[in-house]
C-alpha positions in Angstrom: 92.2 65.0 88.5 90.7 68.5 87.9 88.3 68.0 91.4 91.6 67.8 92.9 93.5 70.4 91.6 90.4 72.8 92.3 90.0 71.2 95.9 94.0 72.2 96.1 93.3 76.0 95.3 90.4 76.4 97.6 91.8 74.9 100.2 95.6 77.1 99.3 93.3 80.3 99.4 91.4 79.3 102.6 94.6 78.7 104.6 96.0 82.0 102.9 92.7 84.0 104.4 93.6 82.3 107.8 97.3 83.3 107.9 95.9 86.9 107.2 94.1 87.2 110.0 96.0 84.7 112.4 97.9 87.6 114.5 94.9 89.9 114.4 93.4 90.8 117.9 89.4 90.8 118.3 89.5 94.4 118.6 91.4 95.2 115.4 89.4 93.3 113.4 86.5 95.8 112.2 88.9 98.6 112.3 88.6 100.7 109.0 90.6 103.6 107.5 87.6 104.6 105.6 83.9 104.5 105.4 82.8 101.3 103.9 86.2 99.7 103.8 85.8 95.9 104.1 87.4 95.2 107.1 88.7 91.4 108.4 85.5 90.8 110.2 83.0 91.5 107.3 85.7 89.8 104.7 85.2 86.5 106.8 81.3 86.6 107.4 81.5 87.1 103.5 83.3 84.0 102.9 81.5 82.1 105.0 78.2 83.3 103.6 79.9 81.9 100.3 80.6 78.6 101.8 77.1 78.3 103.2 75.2 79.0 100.0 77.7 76.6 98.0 76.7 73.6 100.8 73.2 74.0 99.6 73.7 74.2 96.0 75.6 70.7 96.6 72.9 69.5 98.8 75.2 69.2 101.7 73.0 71.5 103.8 69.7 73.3 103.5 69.7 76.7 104.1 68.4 77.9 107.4 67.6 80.9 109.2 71.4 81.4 110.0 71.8 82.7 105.8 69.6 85.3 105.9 71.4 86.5 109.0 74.5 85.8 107.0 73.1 87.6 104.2 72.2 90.9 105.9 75.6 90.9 108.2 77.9 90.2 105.5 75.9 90.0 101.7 77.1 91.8 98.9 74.5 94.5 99.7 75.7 94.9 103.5 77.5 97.7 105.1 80.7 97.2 107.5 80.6 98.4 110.3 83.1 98.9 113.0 80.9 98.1 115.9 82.2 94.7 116.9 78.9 93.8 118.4 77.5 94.1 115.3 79.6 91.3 113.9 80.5 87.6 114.7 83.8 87.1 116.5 87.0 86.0 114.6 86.9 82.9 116.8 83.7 82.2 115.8 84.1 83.0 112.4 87.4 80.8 112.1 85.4 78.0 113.4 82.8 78.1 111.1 85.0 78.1 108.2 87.2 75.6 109.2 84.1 73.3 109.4 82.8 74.5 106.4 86.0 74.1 104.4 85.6 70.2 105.3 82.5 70.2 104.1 82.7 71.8 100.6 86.0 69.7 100.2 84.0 66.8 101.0 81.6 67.5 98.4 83.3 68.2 96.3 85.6 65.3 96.5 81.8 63.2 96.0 80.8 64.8 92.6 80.3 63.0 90.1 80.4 66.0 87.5 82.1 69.0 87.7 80.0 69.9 84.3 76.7 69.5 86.4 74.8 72.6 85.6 74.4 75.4 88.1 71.2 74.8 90.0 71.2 78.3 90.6 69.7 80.4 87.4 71.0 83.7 88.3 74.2 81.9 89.0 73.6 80.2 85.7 74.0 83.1 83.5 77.7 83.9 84.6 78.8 80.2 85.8 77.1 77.8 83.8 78.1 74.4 85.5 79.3 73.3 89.4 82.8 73.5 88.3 82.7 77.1 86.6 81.3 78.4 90.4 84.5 76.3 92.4 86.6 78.2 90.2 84.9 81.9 90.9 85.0 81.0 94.2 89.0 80.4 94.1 89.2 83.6 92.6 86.6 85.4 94.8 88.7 84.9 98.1 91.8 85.3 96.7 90.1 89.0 95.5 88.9 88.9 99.2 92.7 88.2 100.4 93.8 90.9 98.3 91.9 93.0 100.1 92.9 91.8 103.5 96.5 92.4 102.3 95.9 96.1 101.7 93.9 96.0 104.8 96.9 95.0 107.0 99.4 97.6 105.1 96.7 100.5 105.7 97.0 99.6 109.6 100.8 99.2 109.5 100.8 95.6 110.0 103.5 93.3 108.6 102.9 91.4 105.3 102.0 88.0 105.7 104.1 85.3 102.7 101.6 84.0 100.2 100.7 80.1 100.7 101.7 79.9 97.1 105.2 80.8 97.5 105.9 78.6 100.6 
């Protein structure tokens, strides 16, 4: 029951994300209103980075090439940008996080153990087991929708109704 529950919120916050950026235009999506604001475009390359990293920690998917370019576009240590060619497109983006919503859900959905330690050892130290890093990650893009919120009210855009409350 708990896999369930947890597959619930992740998949509440990923539609939340998308409803965010749904009425965005390609060209608004890196706009900032100040340096090193984390604008739409970096906030999704994040998540995705995210999603890729957790498909190889459930053995879903090996890393390839494609996370380190991940990593360096959109990693905790990057810098946003608002050069558009510097970043993926939304469309793009959308894509690959539709597809790899599936797959973490259906990975999930396949565990045997939520309690399976974190393969991870960094990762260990703050999120001992599988199931403490689903939850972070339920948190982390909500914190990332947050942000997407503000983002929108900074650029005078309407507020989008939580998934939550519908």
């Amino acid at each position: 029951m708990m896999s369930e529950t947890l597959i619930w919120s992740l998949e509440k916050a990923r539609q939340q994300t998308f409803s965010l950026v749904e009425d965005l235009r390609e060209d608004q999506m890196c706009l900032r209103t100040a340096a090193g604001e984390n604008h739409p475009t970096w906030i999704l390359g994040h998540l995705l980075l995210g999603d890729t990293y957790l498909l190889s920690m459930l053995k879903v998917k090996e890393l390839s090439d494609e996370f380190s370019v991940l990593l360096s576009k959109y990693g905790p240590d990057s810098r946003p940008t608002s050069v558009l060619e510097n970043h993926d497109s939304k469309q793009v983006l959308v894509e690959k996080l539709t597809e790899t919503g599936i797959l973490r859900i259906d990975a999930i959905r396949a565990l045997d153990d939520l309690d399976e330690p974190t393969p991870d050892e960094t990762l260990a130290q703050t999120q001992p087991t599988i199931g403490h890093h689903l939850h972070i990650l339920v948190f982390h893009e909500g914190h990332h929708c947050g942000q997407l919120s503000s983002w929108r009210k900074a650029h005078g855009l309407s507020s989008v109704r939580g998934i939550f409350a519908s």
